[in-house]
N, C-alpha and C positions, 0 to 999 in steps of 0.2 A: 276546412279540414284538408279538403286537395290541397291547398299551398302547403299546408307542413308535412303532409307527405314529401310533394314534390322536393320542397325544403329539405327532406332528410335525406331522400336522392340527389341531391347536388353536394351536401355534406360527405356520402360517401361518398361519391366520386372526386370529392375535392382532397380527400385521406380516411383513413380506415380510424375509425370511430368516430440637484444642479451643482453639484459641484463636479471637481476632474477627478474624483476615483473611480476607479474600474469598479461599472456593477455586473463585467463580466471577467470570469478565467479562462483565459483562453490556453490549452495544454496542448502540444503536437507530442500525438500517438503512435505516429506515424511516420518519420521522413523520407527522402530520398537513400537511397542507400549509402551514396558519399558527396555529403553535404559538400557544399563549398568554403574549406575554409577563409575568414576574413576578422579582420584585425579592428576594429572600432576604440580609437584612441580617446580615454577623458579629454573632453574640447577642456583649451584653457577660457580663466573665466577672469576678468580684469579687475571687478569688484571684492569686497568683504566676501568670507567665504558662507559664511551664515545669511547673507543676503541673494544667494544662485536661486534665480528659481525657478531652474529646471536642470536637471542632470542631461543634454540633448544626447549624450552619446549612450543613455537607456532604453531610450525612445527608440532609437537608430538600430541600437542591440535587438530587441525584443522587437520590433519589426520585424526583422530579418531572420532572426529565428523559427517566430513562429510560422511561417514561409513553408519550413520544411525543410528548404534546400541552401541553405547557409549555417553555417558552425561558426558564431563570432568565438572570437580566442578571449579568456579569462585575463581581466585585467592586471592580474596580479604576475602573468603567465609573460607579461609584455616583458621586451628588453629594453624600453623607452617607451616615455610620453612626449614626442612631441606634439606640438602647437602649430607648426609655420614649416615651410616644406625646407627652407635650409637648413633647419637642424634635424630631419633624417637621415637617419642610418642605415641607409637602404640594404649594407652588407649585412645589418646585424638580423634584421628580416626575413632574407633569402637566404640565412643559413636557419630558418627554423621553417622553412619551406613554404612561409607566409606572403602571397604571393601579392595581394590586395588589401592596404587599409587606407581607413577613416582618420583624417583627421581636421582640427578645425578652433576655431575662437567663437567666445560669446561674451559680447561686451556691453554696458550699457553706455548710451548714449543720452539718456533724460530720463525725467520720470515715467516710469515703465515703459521707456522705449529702449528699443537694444538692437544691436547689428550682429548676425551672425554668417562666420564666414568657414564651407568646409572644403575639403580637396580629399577625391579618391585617389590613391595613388596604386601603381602597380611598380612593385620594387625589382621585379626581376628587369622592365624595360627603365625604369628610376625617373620614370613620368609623369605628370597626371594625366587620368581619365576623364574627369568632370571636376566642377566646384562651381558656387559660386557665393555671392555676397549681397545680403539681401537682411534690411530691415524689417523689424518685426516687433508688435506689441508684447507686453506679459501675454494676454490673453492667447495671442498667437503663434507661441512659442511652440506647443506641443505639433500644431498644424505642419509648423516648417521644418521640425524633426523629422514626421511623417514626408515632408516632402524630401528631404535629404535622402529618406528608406527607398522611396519610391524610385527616384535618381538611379541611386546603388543598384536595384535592383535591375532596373531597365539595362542598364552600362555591363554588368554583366551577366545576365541570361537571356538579353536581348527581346523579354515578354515588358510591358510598361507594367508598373508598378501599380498597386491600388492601396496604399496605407492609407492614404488621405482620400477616404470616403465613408458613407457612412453606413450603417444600416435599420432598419426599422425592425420592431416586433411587437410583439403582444405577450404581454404577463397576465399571468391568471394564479388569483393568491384565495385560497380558502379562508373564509372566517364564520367559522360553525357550518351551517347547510347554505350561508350565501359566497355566491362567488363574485371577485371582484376584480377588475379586468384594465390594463392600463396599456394606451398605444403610446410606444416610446422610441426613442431615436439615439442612437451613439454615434461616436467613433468605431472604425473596424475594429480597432482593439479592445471596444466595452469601455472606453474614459467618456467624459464627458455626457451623460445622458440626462436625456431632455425629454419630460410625459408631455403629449401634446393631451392628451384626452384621458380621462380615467371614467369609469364605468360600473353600475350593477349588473348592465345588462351585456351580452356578449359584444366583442369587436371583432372583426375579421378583413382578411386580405387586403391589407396596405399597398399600395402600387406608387414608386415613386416617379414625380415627374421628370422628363429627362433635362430639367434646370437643378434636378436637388432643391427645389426650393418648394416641393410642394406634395402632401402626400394623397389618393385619393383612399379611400376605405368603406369598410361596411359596417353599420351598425345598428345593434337591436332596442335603439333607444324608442320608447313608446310601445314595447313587444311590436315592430313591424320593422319591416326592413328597410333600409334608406341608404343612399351612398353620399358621402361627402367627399369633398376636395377642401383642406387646409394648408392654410398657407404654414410651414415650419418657423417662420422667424417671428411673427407677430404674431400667430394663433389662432386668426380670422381664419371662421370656415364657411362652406356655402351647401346646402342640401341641392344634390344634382339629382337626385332621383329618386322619388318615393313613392312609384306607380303601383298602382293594385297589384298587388300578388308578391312573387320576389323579387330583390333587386341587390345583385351578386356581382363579384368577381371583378370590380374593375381595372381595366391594364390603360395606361396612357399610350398615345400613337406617339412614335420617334417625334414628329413636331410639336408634342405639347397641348396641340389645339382640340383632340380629341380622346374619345374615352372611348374602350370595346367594352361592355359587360353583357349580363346576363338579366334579362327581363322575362319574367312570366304572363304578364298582364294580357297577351294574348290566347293563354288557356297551358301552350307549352314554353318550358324551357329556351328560348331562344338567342342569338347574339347579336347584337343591337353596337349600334354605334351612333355618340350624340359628340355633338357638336357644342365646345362648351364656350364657346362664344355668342352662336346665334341658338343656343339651347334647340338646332336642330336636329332631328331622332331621325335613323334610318333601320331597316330591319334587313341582316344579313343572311341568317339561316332560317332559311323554312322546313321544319321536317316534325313531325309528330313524334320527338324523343326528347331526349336530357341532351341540349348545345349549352355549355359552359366552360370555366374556365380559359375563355382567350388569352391569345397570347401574340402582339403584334412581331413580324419578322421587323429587322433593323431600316429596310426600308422603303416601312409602310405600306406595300402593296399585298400582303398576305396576313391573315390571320389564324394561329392555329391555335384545334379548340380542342373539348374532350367531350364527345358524343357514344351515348349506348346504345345509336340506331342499329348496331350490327350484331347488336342480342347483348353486348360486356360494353366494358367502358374502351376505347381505343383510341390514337388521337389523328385528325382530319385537318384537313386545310383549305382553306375558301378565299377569293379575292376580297380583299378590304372593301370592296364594294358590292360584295354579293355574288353570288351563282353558283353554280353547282358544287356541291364540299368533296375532297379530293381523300381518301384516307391513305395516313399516312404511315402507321405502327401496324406490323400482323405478327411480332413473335409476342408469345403468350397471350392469355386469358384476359389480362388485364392492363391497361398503360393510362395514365392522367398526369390530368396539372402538366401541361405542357410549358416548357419556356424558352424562348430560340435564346441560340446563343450569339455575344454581341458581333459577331462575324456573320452568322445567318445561315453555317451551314448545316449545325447539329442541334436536336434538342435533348433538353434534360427533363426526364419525366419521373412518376415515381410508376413502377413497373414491377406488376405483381403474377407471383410462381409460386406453387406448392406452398400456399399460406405466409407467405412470405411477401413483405411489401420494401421494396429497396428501391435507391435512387439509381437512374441507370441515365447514359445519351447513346442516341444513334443518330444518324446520317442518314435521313429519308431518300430508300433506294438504292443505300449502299450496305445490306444488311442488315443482323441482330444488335442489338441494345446490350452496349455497356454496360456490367452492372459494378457502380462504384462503392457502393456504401455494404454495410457488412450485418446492421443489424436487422431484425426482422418487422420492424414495424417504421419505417422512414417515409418522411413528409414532405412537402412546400419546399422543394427546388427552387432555389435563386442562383445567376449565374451572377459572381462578378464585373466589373465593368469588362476590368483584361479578358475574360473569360476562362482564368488561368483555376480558379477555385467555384463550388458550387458549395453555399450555404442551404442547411435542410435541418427539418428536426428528428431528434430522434429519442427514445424509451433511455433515458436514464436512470438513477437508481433511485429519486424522490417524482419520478414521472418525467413530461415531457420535456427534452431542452434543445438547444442546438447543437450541430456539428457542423465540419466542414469537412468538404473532400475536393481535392485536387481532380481536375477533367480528366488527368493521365492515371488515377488512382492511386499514385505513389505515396501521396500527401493525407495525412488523416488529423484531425483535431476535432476535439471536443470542448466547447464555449458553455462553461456552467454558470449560469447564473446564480448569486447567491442568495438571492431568496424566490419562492414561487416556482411557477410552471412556463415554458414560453413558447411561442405558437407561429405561424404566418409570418417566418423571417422574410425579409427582401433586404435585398442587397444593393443599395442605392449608386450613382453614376456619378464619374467621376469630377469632380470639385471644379468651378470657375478657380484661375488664379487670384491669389491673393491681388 
């Protein structure tokens, strides 16, 4: 009976209560006040026309868009398509004050192999900025779209791009009084999803490894709690912990080799750290309260948690090796689910006022908390790789779903899923090269 209390105390503190279509909508609610406009020319394509398979300058478009902070220009709006940089018209551009576009070739070279070749170009200096030339499979075409977005994006706002990454969640579909629960993986953009695990019983806090190639989680398979680590590409999992009591929250360490979570098996709440190679266990926080939620800084020598030794939930910081826990939040009553962000110097928490639970970041020591997000009940902070965006959930109009807000708060989008409820996004890191 103590464990599921305790268990219900870690729940709230944790939040208040194969093919390539998109099984997400992603909408921006939101953008910058004056997007950037940019020109993304139809890439020419060498083959039969009914034989293209992939439109890459859609891919490139709707990247960039959903961004926030890019305006690509309507195809129909264009004064030319070209293909190849000699046949631009750079005058006819810079007299629609189009300062920057896209263009490019996609050609095949064998069966489903193909070569695609693009160039940003900026018409007021009549140069290019980037391009390059790079073969690619069917299957890998969407990838190198994304890579092209990502390019764009870095070359002009100077932040690196994160198209090309992925994210994990958790779906939860009713069917009569049972619930039925699936951990799945996409594209940032909601294409391409892949269930590694489907479930009667709950799944919770996905943490991806910093290879992408590996997710750890919680699950309540057998009504007990246990954490795994699966491998994404072949589906091979391993049970890392299923010690008496609970076993919560796991964050991977910057090198891969290690796991922070949250074990009871001592009587409290604690943060534990195992070694998942020599499956050695060390114990970090000693304190007779709720220690959960870790969260490694970027490099490894800090762990920050969410503890309610101070009478509320607020969030602390301890060496990755143990010793005294440093607190690190004091505006308002309430702050959890901590997550540093990939620079190290702010986190994003969910940070609760007057009934109200929103995602917010501060700067340990340099002040109040952010509050970025707008509705009243917001979840599970994930930073992106760039650190440029923060995935979270939030009270849509059939229950739970995602959102995303920009770190500078400019940026707002809402990720609906089309069928179900979705939970414990994370925001996975960025992609080995092709």
């Amino acid at each position: 009976m103590r464990n599921v209390l305790v268990l219900s105390l870690l729940l709230a503190l944790s939040g208040i209560v194969q093919s390539a279509r998109a099984v997400i909508d992603i909408t921006v609610t939101e953008g910058v006040e004056k997007p950037l406009p940019i020109a993304i020319v139809p890439f020419g394509w060498s083959g039969p026309a009914e034989s293209q398979p992939i439109f890459m300058e859609s891919t490139i478009s709707n990247d960039l868009a959903r961004s926030g902070r890019f305006a690509p220009m309507d195809a129909k709006d264009m004064p030319q398509a070209p293909t190849e940089f000699a046949a631009v018209n750079f005058k006819d551009w810079r007299m629609l004050g189009m300062q920057n576009l896209v263009i490019g070739t996609l050609r095949e070279t064998g069966p489903d192999v193909y070569e695609v070749e693009f160039r940003l170009l900026n018409s007021f200096s009549g140069s290019q900025l980037a391009g390059f030339r790079v073969p690619a499979t069917r299957k890998q075409l969407r990838r190198t779209a994304h890579r092209v977005a990502d390019i764009v994006f870095e070359k002009l706002t100077g932040v690196r791009g994160a198209f090309d990454t992925r994210i994990a969640y958790v779906t939860v579909k009713k069917a009569g009084q049972e619930s039925h629960y699936s951990l799945q993986v996409a594209d940032a953009d909601g294409f391409n999803p892949q269930v590694l695990l489907e479930s009667t019983e709950p799944l919770m806090s996905p943490a991806w490894a910093p290879d992408g190639k590996r997710l750890a989680y919680v699950s309540f398979e057998g009504r007990t709690t246990s954490i795994y680590v699966q491998d994404i590409i072949n589906g091979q999992r391993q049970k890392v912990a299923a010690n008496p009591g609970i076993n919560s929250a796991p964050a991977f360490s910057p090198d891969g080799k290690r796991l922070a979570l949250t074990l009871s098996m001592g009587g409290d709440p604690e943060i534990y750290v195992l070694n998942l190679e020599t499956r050695g266990l060390y114990q970090v926080t000693h304190d007779r309260s709720i220690d959960t939620e870790p969260s490694w800084s970027p490099d490894g020598t800090r762990i920050a948690f969410t503890s309610d030794r101070g009478g509320g939930p607020q969030i602390y910081e301890v060496n990755a090796q143990g010793g005294p826990a440093k607190r690190l939040s004091f505006e308002g009553p309430y702050n959890a689910r901590p997550r540093f962000s990939p620079d190290g110097r702010s986190l994003a928490v969910v940070h609760g006022q007057d009934r109200r639970y929103q995602i917010g970041v501060f700067a340990p020591g340099q002040g109040g908390v952010d509050i970025l997000s707008k509705s009243r009940l917001d979840e599970s902070p994930s930073f992106a790789p760039n650190g440029s965006m923060i995935i979270y959930t939030t009270v849509g109009a059939h229950g739970s779903e995602l959102a995303a807000v920009s770190t500078d708060g400019r940026v707002h989008q809402r990720l609906a899923l089309q069928e179900g409820e979705v939970q414990e996004p994370a925001w996975g890191p960025f992609l080995l090269s092709q």
